[in-house]
N, C-alpha and C positions, 0 to 999 in steps of 0.2 A: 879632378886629377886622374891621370892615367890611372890604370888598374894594374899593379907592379908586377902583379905575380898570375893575371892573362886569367884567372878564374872566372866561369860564367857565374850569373846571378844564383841559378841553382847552389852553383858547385861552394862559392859563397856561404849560403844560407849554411851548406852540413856542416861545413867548416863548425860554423859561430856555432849553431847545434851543439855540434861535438862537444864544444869546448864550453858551454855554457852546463853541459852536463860534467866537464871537468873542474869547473872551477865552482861551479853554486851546491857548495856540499858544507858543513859544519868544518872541516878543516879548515874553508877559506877564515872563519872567524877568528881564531888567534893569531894570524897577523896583520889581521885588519882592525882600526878604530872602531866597527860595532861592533868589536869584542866588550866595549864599557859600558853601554847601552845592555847589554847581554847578563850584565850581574846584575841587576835589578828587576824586582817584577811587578811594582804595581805603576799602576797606565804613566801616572803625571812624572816619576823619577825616571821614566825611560823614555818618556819626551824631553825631557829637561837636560840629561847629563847626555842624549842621542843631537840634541840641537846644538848644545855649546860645544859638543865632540867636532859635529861637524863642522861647525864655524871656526874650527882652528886645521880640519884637516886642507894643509897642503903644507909640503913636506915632504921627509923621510918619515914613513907611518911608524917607525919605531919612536920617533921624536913625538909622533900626535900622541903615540900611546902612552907613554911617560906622560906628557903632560898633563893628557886627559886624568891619568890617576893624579895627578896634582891637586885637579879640580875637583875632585870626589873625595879627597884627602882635607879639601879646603872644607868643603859642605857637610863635613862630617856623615859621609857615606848615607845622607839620606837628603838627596836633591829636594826636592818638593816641601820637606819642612826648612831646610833655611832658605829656598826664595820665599816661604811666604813669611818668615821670620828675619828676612833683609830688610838694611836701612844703611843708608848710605853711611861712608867712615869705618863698618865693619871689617872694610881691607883694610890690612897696612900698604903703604906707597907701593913698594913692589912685590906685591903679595902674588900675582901670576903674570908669566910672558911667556908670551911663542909668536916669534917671530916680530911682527909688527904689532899683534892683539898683545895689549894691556892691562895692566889694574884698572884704567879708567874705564876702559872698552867692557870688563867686566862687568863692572860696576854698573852701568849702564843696561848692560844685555841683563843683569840680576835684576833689576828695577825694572823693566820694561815686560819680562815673563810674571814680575811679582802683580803687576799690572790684570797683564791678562787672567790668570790665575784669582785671581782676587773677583773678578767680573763670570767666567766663564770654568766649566767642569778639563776645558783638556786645549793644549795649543790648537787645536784641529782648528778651533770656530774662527781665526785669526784668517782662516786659509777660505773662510769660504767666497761663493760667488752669489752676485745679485743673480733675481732672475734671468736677468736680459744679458747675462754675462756667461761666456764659458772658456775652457780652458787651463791650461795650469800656469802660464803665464800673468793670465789674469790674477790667478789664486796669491800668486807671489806678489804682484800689483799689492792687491788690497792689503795681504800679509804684511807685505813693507812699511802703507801706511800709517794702519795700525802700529806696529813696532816703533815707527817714527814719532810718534805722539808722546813717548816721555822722554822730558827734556835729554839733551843732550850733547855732548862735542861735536863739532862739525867733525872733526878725524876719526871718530868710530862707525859714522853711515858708511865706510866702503866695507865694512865686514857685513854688511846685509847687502846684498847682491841687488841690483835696480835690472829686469830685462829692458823695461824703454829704454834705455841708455845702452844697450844690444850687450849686456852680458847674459852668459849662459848659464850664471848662478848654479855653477858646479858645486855646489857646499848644500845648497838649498835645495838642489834637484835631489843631491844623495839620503841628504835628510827624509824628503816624502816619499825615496823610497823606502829606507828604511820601515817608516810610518804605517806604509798603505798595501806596498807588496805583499801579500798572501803566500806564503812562501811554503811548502810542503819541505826542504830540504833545512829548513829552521835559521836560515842567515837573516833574510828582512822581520819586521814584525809582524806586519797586518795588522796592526792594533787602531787603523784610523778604517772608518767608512763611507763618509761624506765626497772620501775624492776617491774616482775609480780607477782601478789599475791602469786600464789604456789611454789614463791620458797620462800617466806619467813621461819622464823626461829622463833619457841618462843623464848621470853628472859627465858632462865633458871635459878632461882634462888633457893634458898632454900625450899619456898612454893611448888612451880610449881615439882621441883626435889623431894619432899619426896613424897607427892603424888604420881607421877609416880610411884617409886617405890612399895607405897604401893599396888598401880593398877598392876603393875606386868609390865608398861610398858618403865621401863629402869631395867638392871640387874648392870648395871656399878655404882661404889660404890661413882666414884666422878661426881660432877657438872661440866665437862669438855665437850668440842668439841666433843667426840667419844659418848658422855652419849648422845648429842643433836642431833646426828643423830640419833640412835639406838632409842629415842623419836618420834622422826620426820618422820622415817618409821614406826613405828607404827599409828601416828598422820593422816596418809596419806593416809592407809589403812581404814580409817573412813570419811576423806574428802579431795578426792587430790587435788583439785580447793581453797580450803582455809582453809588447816590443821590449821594455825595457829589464827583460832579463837578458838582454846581448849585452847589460854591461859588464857582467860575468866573462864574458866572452872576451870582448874588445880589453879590456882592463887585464885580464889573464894572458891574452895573447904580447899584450904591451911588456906587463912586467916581467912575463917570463924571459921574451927576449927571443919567441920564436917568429913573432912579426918588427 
């Protein structure tokens, strides 16, 4: 796609710069979903209530946020002892919704971390790569798998994101950053180490996607897998050690409403 606004690649980068230092400060966290991830501090409750957060965020974030404290309200404010104290039946029928995601959807996603948890010390090891394997796309691959192994409704696999099927797993991307980003301005956690920062992925969303565009740096018309690399190479090109702090950037410039 054209480049709307005639900026060269430099002029570009200060831009995102700029506004990455405008926007990745502790204020972005109260009106953002990893504000609930944020009231917690030991490692498995802020994987826990950071995963399910972001598997319902899309939306109006004031609506994830509600919900989210729904969710924490459910769990009796300590994640990690009731998945490992879940057993199916403990919802009533309609004990949580947003949007499409269900009691049943829940239920499921509870069973399937009760899972891993029960085998493994932290979601990380869900995420890792064979040898002969690299990647974040991969990570998410095998993550899926795994995930996919306790039973379930055909209708709740599209809330775990597939990239072979060319989604961009905007929920999942925002999640491992949360996770893995090293954050010196205190909004990501950095609480994982097995996957390194530069291979992270922004979550690509509509904000995040037009901007690009308008910046000239996706040409691909959808919000898909191919659109987040062809992002991501460019991204990378400005900072290869931690491209995926321009989502600060792209994201702020979206909602603000000055791109």
């Amino acid at each position: 796609m054209e480049n709307l606004y005639k900026l060269s690649f430099s002029e570009i980068e200060d831009l995102l710069n700029v506004k990455v230092d405008q926007f990745n400060t502790t204020d972005f966290i109260q009106d953002d979903p990893v504000l609930l991830p944020h009231r917690f501090h030991k490692k498995q409750d802020v994987e826990i209530i950071g995963f399910i957060v972001a598997l319902i965020a899309w939306g109006k974030r004031k609506m994830i946020i509600d919900n989210g404290n729904k969710l924490i309200e459910i769990m009796d404010h300590s994640p990690f002892d009731y998945v490992m104290n879940y057993e199916s039946g403990m919802l009533s029928e309609k004990a949580f919704v947003h949007r499409t995601f269900n009691t049943d959807d829940l239920d499921f996603i509870l069973r399937a971390l009760k899972d891993c948890y029960s085998k493994n010390d932290s979601l990380e090891t869900w995420f890792s790569l064979n040898p002969n394997e690299k990647g974040v796309k991969q990570r998410i691959i095998n993550f899926r798998k795994y995930f996919m192994e306790t039973p379930h409704e055909k209708r709740s696999e599209k809330h775990i994101a597939n990239p072979e099927k060319g989604s961009a797993a905007k929920r999942l991307n925002m999640f491992l950053r949360w996770m893995v980003r090293k954050d010196e301005k205190g909004v990501d956690f950095g609480i994982w180490n097995a996957v390194a920062i530069n291979e992270l992925y922004i979550p690509l969303d509509v904000h995040t996607g037009n901007v690009a565009r308008t910046l000239g740096l996706i040409t691909r018309k959808q919000d898909d897998w191919k659109a987040l690399e062809e992002l991501m190479e460019n991204l990378r090109m400005m900072d290869a050690t931690d491209p995926c702090k321009y989502d600060f950037a792209l994201f702020g410039l979206g909602v603000s409403g000055e791109i």
